[in-house]
C-alpha positions as CSV (number, residue, x, y, z in Angstrom):
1,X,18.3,7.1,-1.0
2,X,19.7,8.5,-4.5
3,X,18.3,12.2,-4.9
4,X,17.2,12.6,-8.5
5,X,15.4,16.0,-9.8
6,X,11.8,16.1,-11.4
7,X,10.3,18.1,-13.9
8,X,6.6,19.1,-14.3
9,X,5.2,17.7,-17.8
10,X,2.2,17.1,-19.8
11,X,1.2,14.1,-20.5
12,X,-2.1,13.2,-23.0
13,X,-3.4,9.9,-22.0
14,X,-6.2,8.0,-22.8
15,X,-9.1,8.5,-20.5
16,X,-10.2,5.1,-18.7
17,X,-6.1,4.2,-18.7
18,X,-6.1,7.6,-16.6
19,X,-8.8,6.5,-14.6
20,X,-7.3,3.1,-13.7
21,X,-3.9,4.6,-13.0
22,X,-5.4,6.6,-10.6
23,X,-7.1,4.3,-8.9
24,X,-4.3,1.9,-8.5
25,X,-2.1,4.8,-7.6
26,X,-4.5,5.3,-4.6
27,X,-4.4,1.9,-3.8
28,X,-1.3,1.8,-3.8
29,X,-0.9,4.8,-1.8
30,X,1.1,6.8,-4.0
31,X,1.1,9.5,-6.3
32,X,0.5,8.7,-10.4
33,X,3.5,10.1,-11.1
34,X,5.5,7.8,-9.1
35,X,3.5,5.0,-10.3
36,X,4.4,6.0,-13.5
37,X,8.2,6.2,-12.7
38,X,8.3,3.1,-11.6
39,X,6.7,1.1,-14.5
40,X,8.6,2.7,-16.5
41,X,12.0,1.7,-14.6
42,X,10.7,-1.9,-14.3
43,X,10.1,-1.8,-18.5
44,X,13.5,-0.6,-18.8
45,X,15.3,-3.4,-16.9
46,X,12.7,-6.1,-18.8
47,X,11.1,-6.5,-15.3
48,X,7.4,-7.1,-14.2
49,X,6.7,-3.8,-12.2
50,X,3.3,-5.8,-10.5
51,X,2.6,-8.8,-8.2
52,X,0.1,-11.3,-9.3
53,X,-2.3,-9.4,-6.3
54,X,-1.8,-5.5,-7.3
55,X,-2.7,-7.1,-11.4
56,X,-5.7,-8.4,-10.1
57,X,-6.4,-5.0,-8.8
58,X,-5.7,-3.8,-12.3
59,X,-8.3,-6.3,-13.3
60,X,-10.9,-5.2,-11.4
61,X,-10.2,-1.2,-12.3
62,X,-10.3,-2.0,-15.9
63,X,-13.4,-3.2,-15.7
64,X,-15.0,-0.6,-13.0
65,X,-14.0,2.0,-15.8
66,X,-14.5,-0.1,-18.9
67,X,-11.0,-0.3,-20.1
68,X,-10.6,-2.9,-22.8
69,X,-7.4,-1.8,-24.3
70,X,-4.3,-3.7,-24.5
71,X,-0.9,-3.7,-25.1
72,X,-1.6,-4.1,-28.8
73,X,-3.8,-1.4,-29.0
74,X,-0.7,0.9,-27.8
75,X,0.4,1.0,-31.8
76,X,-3.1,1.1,-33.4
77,X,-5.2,3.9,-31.4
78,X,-5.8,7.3,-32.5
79,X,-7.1,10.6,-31.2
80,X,-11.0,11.2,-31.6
81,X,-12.0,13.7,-34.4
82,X,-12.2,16.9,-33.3
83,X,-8.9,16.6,-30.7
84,X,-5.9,18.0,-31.2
């Protein structure tokens, strides 16, 4: 195993995303974090970081929590008033 070094940060997310990472992080048995790490090492290398059975998973989260964003949404969302 390669030993790497973390570091504790903040991240702002969108609610219901939140919601259905964790609940695919517990189903997946891990933490967010490393769910997180590993999507984002799958993006890097171009590669899909889900099977066709944990995306229907994601499916049925994004509904549970009424998540109805998408990829295209990523460049055209803002904050609600009032946040900061």
């Amino acid at each position: 195993m390669k030993k790497i070094e973390r570091i504790q940060t903040g991240l702002r997310l969108e609610k219901r995303l939140l919601k259905v990472l964790k609940g695919l992080a517990e189903h997946l048995d891990i933490s967010v974090a490393e769910l997180i790490e590993a999507m984002a090492l799958h993006a890097f290398e171009g590669r899909a970081p889900f099977s066709a059975e944990t995306i229907g998973k994601i499916s049925q989260l994004k509904s549970v929590y009424d998540l109805d964003l998408t990829a295209e949404d990523s460049h055209r969302t803002s904050d609600s008033e009032g946040d900061t």
